[in-house]
Every structure is written in structure tokens, then in C-alpha cells.
N, C-alpha and C positions, 0 to 999 in steps of 0.2 A: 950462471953468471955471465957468460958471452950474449944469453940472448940480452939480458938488462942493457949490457951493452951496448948491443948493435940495434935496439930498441931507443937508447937515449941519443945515439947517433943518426937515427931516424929524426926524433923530434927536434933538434940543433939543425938541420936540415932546413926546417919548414918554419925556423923564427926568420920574422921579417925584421928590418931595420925602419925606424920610425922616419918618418919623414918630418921636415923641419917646422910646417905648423904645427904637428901633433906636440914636439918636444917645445917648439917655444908656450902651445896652449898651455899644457900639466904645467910646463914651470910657472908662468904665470898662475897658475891656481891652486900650485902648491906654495907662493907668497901669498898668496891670499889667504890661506887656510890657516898660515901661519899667521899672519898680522891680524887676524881676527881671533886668532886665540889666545895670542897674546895679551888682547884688549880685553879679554874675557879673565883670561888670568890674573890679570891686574886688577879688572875690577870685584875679583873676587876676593883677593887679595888686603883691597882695601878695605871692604866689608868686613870680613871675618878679623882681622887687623883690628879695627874698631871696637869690635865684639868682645875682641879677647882685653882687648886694654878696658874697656869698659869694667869688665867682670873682673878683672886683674886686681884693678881700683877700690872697686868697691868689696873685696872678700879682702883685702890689705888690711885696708882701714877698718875692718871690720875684728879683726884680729891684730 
């Protein structure tokens, strides 16, 4: 148990701290990832949306 230890205190060691393009790149491309999956989501959304109202419709009236 002590080496886990003194093993995971080796590794906390050797983490570096990001420098400030790295952190403002990711963030920036982690809005990005986001606001295009958003637009993915929605347009998925709207589609299948349609689908169901569609089928909805037509098995209603159908019964």
C-alpha cells in the first residue's frame, strides 16, 4: 500500500501546468464541439419530431 503511494506521488510530481494558449485552444474547441453538436442535436430533433408527428397522425386517424 505505501509503494501505491509513494508511486502516485511520483506521478503528481511530473504533472505539468498548462500554459495559457493550450487552455484558451481546448476551450475554444471545446465551444466548438459543443455548438456543433448542439446544431446536430437539434437538427435531429427536428427530423425525428416530424416523423413521429407524422406517424402519430396518421395511426390516430387511422383508429
Amino acid at each position: 500500500m505505501l509503494s501505491f503511494f509513494y508511486d502516485s506521488l511520483d506521478t503528481l510530481k511530473k504533472v505539468k501546468k498548462p500554459t495559457n494558449a493550450e487552455v484558451i485552444n481546448l476551450t475554444m474547441i471545446i465551444f466548438l464541439v459543443v455548438i456543433i453538436s448542439a446544431l446536430i442535436f437539434s437538427l435531429y430533433d427536428g427530423v425525428f419530431g416530424k416523423v413521429y408527428g407524422y406517424i402519430y397522425d396518421t395511426l390516430s386517424a387511422a383508429f
